[in-house]
C-alpha positions, 0 to 999 in steps of 0.5 A: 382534513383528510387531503392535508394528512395525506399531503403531510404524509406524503411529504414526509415519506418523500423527504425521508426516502431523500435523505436515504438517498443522501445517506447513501450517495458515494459523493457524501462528505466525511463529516462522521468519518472523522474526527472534528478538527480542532487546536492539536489538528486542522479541517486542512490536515495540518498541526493546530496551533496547539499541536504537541509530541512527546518526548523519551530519552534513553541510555542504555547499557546492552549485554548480548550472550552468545553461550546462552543466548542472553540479552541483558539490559540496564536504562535511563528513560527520561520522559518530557512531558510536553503535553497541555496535561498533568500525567498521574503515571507513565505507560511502558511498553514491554513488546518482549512479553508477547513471548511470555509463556502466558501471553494472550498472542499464543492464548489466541493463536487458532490451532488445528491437529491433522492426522499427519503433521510434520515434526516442525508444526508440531514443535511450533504447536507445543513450543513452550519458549519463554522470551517475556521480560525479566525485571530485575528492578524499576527504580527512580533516579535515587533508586528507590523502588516505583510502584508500578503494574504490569499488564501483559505486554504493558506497564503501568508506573505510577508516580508521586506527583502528577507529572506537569506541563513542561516537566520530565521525569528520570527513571531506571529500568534492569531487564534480561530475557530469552532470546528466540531462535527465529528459524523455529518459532519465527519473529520480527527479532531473534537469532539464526543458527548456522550449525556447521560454524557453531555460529550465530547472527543476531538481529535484535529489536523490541529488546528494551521496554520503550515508552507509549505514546502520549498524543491528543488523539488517544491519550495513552495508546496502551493497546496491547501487542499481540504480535501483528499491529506494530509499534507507536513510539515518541521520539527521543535521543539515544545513547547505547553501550552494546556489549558483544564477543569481540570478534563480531561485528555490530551494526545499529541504529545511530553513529559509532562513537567509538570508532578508533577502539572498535574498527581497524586502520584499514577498516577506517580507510576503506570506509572513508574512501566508500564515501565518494566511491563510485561502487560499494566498497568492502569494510569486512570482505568475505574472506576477512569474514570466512577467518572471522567466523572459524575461530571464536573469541573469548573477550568482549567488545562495546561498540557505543552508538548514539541517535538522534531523534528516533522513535525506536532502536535495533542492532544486529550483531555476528562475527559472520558479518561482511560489511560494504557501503556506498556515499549518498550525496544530498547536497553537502551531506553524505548519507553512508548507504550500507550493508552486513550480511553472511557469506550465505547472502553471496552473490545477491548481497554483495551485488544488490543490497547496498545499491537498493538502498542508495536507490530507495534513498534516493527515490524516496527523497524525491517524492517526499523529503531528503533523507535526514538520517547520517546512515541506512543500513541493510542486514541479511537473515534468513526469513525475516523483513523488518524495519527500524530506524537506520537499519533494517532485517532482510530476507533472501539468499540464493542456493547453494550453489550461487545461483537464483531465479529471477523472482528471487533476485526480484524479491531481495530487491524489493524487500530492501526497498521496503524494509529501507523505505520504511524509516520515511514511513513511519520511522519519520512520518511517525503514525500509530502502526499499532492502529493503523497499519495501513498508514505506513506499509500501505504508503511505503509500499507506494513509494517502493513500487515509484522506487522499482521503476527507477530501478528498471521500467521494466520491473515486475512489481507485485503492487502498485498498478491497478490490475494487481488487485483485482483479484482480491478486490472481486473475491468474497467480501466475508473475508474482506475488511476495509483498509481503515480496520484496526490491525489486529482484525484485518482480512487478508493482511498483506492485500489490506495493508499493503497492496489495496491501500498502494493501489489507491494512491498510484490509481489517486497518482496517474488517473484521478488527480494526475501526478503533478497536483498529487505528488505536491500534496504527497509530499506537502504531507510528508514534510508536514508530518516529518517528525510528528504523529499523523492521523488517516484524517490528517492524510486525507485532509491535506490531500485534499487541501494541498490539491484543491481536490475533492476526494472524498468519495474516493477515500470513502469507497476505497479506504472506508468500505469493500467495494469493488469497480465494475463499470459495464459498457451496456448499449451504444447507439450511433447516429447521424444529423438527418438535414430531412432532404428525401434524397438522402434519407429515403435511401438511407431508411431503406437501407437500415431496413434492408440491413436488419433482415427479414424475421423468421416468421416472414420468410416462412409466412412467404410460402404461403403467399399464394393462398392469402386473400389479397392473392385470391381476391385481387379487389381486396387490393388498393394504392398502398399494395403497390405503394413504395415507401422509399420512392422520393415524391413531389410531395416530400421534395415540397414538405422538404422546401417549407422545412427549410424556408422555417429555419434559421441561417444558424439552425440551417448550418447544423444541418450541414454538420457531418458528424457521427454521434454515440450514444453510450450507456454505462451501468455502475454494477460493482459499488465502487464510484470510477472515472469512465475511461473510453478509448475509441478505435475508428475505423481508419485505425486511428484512436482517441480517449476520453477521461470522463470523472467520477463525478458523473455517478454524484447523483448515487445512480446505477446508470450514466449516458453520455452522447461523443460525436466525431468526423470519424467513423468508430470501429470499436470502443474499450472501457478502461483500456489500460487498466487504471480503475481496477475494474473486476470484469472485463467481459462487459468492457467492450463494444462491439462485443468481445470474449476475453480470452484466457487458459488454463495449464495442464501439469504432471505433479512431480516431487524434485525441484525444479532447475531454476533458470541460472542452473539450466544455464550451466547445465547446457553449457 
């Protein structure tokens, strides 16, 4: 009875230190990871067949206040209900309340006083702005008041009668607020002030309470905006009177109506004829701006533009504008690819900004699907990039003088690619940025860094390639989270969103799956997902199915956990087929010995010789004192021959195989599963590589071996040699061994500016 309790035991122990195995292995499936599929969404990553969106639709009458620095609005929302449920009451976002004087994101907000801080620090620590939403009335159609509750940045409206499958409901909002001066107290909207010229530009977005998203993932998505986690928005059609001075220029969101009332003839011709312009044609040229913004208007102009299927809307707006475009060709369609921006933009702007657009429309139209929007708009601000459906906010102007360093020009690009590519993710591929904000900066990032090398193969891209995030990847993992975190609690965001999630896909691109099998599965997902809300389990899952590729393990160590890649080259051995002919071997087991050296006590030892007892008592000496053990005998040339008479024809032939075989032993020190990847150099200078995948970690070891053998003799053996696994240590990378070489600047602090490289230019000539 003793012995079966102990066996039971036993048995029992074993089988749960297995299933921790288990529960450990990096190849584990993500089952608990995500949510079980179902009618609304598919285990393959698609929509189910009961899959549903919802649907708002706004007109709106838009009032900008240059005196006061005002916007008004009054608007219709109609809200489709095309969901499976009855809805007791609707939930609006009112974005603008992040700027209300009590509002939670100044509440929250960390502050440290230091014994001397700068005037402009200071006025941000006190800075009472009120920017919330004022609400004149929310009425319905007959204009009688709704009930309805504001809470913070959101609002509750509670209705009659629950809204049911298949109805819609038509209600009316008035609203104003304060608009922010960007330039003191930052945000994604606002104004900037140009002092001399007593003149504004406005770049204006959250400016309309919107409504929430209604799907079958998180029922309401009413998480309140505390200024990081973005915006999640249903799509809709809208039609906007946007009221401003009449001397500015207005760019939006959607086409302009109105275009005989608001452009003149030869405005009309230069923007016809920059349709099939070859280089952007200017509509507003600089020095047509430069007379504009001298001189202020007193009447009013309404610029009308109307939008189809868009899940947001922004417009800019400033008599500063110079205005140019350019036609994209999609087939019969002509995509306008433009730009607006101060004469402070000059001559980045008019060099750069429309070309990058017309080159993200196009790059990012091969890796997913064409363009389906009529316009894409760049608009220059001093410090700010921001992305809305058709147009985008972009920082980045030169000095004064006009010239730039190349960083500079390279950042202007780079932020317009961005911003621009943005209305593919998630303008299109509609994701829930208030959850994940990963979903559409860390896949709009990817895309951005394809973009740049079809701009210059030679651009210095800050994210993309594996090596870029390394540093980050190494660094202290208590200020570390992994990608798949909320918005609002990520470390570090910009490497968390953007460049750890960019990295993925690119090392996913040209290592793991190879571009042919990832780019048709990229692109299955975006064109399944085009106009719909995605989940991080949609994207996974058709990844994974379009491919025919498990990728579990992958979406596991990089999107779910912080571990890092370090892969250590740990002990090589190399060897030879011995065929046990004496004549060969012999020599060469003398050779090894004689190769290793004589050990430090033996030489030592060897000054002694005389005094030993074989040497004072030669009769203490036999056979084996003067026995040689590499001299081939006739005994070992017979124990030769019976060997051979044993073996077969084939078993002979592998004998004569002249091969050098390695043995190579590899130790997963970092937690984060890679492929091997091994560049041999032989000792003729040649070279090969070998791609072994990640699935040789499947059985959750620490260590791997793996014999290659080859006609050649290896010189020199490089783990990663380009750099595709990000892996964190390089110093363990190499056999034989090597140091990796580094340095470090000696520099003398000095307060002026640096020349950059266009000035020193000028100043040599």
């Amino acid at each position: 009875m003793k012995l079966i309790l102990t066996a039971v035991i036993c048995a029992l122990t074993l089988s749960f230190y297995a299933q921790e195995n288990i529960n450990k292995n990096p190849f584990r499936q993500l089952k608990q990871e995500l949510p079980t599929p179902n009618s609304y969404r598919t285990a393959a990553g698609f929509p189910g067949h009961e899959y549903y969106q919802q649907k708002a639709d706004y007109v709106m009458d838009i009032e900008l206040d240059d005196t006061k620095q005002i916007l008004k609005g009054e608007e219709t929302i109609t809200y489709h209900n095309m969901s499976p449920d009855a809805l007791p009451y609707l939930w609006v976002q009112l974005d603008q309340n992040v700027r209300a004087k009590d509002s939670d994101k100044k509440k929250i907000t960390q502050n440290t006083i230091n014994e001397t801080m700068s005037f402009k620090n200071l006025k941000l620590l006190m800075n009472d702005f009120d920017g919330g939403f004022k609400l004149d009335f929310v009425q319905g159609m007959d204009g009688e008041s709704l009930d309805y509750t504001v809470n913070k940045t959101m609002m509750r409206i509670d209705l009659d009668k629950p809204l049911q499958k298949g109805e819609s409901f038509s209600f009316k909002i008035k609203w104003w607020y304060n608009i922010n001066d960007r330039m003191q107290i930052g945000g994604r909207s606002g104004f900037e002030y140009f002092e001399d010229e007593d003149n504004y530009l406005y770049t204006i977005a959250q400016f309309f309470p919107r409504m929430a998203v209604y799907n079958d993932v998180e029922g309401w998505q009413n998480k309140q905006f505390l200024g990081r986690g973005e915006f999640t928005l249903p799509f809709g059609d809208y039609k906007v009177n946007i009221t401003v001075p009449e001397d500015h220029t207005v760019a939006s969101t959607g086409l302009l109506q109105n275009v005989d009332e608001i452009l003149t003839i030869k405005q009309k011709e230069r923007l016809a004829k920059a349709k099939t312009a070859t280089q952007p044609v200017k509509i507003i040229t600089q020095a047509e701006a430069e007379k504009i913004e001298k001189k202020k208007a007193t009447g009013k102009k309404t610029w009308t533009y109307h939008a189809e299927n868009v899940r947001d809307f922004g417009f800019a707006s400033s008599r500063k504008f110079i205005w140019d475009a350019i036609g994209v060709k999609f087939g019969e369609r002509t995509v306008m690819a433009m730009s607006y921006y101060p004469k402070e933009g000059n001559p980045l702007w008019e060099d750069y900004s429309t070309k990058a657009v017309a080159l993200t429309l196009r790059s990012y139209s091969k890796t997913t699907f064409d363009y389906p929007y009529p316009v894409a708009i760049s608009v220059n601000s001093k410090s700010i990039g921001m992305e809305y459906p058709m147009i985008c906010f972009n920082y980045g102007r030169p000095e004064e003088d006009g010239t730039y360093t190349a960083r500079h020009k390279y950042g202007v690009i780079s932020v317009i690619i961005h911003e621009v590519g943005h209305n593919f993710f998630p303008m299109i591929v509609n994701s829930d940025e208030r959850q994940w904000t990963w979903m559409d900066e860390g896949l709009n990032t990817f895309c951005q860094y394809l973009a740049e090398m079809e701009w210059d193969v030679n651009y210095p891209s800050r994210r993309g390639p594996a090596h870029k995030i390394v540093d980050y990847m190494k660094g202290d993992k208590s200020n570390i989270t992994p990608i798949m975190t909320n918005s609002e609690s990520i470390f570090q965001f910009g490497n968390n969103a953007y460049g750890k999630p960019a990295t993925a896909l690119n090392i996913l691109r040209e290592t793991i799956m190879g571009r042919e099998l990832f780019d048709h599965a990229f692109r299955q997902y975006a064109q399944t997902w085009k106009f719909k809300h995605p989940t991080p389990a949609d994207f996974f899952r058709i990844m994974e199915d379009a491919s025919g590729t498990d990728l579990d393990w992958f979406w596991r160590g990089w999107f779910f956990s912080t571990n890092h890649c370090d892969i250590a080259l740990t002990d090589v051995k190399w060897m030879q087929i011995s065929d046990k002919n004496p004549d060969k071997q012999k020599p060469f087991n003398k050779e090894i010995a004689d190769s290793r050296g004589d050990l430090l006590g033996d030489i030592r030892n060897k000054s002694n010789a005389k005094n030993t007892v074989v040497e004072l008592d030669p009769s203490t000496k036999d056979f084996y004192n003067s026995f040689d053990k590499y001299k081939v005998t006739s005994l070992d040339k017979d124990d030769y021959k019976k060997h051979l008479d044993m073996l077969t024809a084939d078993e002979k032939k592998m004998l004569t195989i002249k091969k050098n075989f390695y043995e190579l032993n590899f130790n997963l020190i970092g937690g984060l599963v890679m492929p091997i990847i091994l560049e041999f150099t032989f000792v003729d200078g040649s070279t090969q590589k070998e791609y072994i995948p990640a699935e040789i970690w499947k059985m959750g070891g620490k260590t791997a071996n793996k014999v290659f053998w080859f006609e050649k003799e290896v010189k020199s053996i490089n783990l990663d040699p380009n750099l595709e696994t990000a892996d964190t240590d390089r110093s363990n990378n190499y056999w034989p061994s090597r140091i990796v070489p580094s340095r470090f600047e000696l520099f003398q602090q000095k307060d002026e500016k640096k020349k950059n490289e266009m000035q020193k230019s000028k100043s040599s000539k």
